[in-house]
C-alpha positions in Angstrom: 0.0 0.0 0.0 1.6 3.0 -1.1 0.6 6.6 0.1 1.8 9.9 -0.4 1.2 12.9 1.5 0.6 16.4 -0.3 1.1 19.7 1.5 -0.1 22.6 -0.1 3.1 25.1 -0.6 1.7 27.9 -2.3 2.0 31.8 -1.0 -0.5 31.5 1.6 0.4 27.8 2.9 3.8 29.3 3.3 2.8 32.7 5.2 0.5 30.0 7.2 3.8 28.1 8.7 3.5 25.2 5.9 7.0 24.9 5.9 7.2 23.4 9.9 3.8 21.1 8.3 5.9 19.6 5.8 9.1 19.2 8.4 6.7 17.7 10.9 5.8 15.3 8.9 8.9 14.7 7.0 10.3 13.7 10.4 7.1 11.8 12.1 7.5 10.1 8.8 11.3 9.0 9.4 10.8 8.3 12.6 8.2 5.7 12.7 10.3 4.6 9.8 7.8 4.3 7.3 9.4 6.0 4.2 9.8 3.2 2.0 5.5 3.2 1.8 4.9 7.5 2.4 6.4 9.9 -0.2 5.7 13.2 1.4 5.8 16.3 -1.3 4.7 19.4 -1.9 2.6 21.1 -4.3 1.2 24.3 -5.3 -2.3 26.0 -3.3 -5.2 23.6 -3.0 -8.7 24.7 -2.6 -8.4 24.8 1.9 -7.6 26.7 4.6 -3.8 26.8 4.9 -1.6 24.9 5.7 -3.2 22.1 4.2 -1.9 18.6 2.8 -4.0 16.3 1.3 -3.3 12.4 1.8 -3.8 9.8 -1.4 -3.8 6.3 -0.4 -4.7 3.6 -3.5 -7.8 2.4 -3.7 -9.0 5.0 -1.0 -10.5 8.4 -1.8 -8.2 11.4 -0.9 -8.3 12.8 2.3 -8.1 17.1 2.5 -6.7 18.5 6.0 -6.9 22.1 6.7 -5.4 24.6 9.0 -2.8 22.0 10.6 0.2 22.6 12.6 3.3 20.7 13.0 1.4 18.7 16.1 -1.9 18.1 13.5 1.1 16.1 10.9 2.0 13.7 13.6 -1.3 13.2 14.6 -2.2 12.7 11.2 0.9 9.9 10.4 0.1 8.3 13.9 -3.4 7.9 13.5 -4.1 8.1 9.7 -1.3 6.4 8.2 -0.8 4.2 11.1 -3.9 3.5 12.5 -5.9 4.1 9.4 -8.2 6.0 10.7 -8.6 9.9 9.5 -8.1 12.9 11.8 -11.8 14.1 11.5 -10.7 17.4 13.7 -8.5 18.7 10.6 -10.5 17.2 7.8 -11.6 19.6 5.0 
């Protein structure tokens, strides 16, 4: 099962602090060691409140989270991508 997870780096996602949301989970990512399955990557503005990321799994529909911190990404890769169940306080 292979997942990546988009964060939204446009102008406002920036301003927003979407920089520490892709380092957050970057590292949550490393650190549960789980890189060989999640590609985290960036991407221009999507259509929510920034910092967002969006998280594609196969077979799964995409998943929007909005107005996240660097906290909100490790919840999101301890109990999304490891638990499989969505963060329902960040989603879109």
């Amino acid at each position: 099962d292979y997942i990546r997870i988009v964060v939204s780096m446009g102008t406002d996602g920036i301003a927003a602090g979407a920089h520490d949301v892709m380092m957050a989970f970057v590292e949550e990512v490393n650190d549960q060691n789980l890189f060989e399955h999640v590609l985290v990557r960036a991407s221009g503005a999507i259509d929510a409140k920034a910092p967002a990321a969006v998280v594609y799994q196969d077979g799964k529909t995409p998943v929007t989270y909005e107005g996240l911190n660097a906290q909100a990404a490790k919840r999101i890769v301890a109990e999304h991508i490891v638990g499989g169940k969505p963060v329902t306080d960040f989603m879109k």
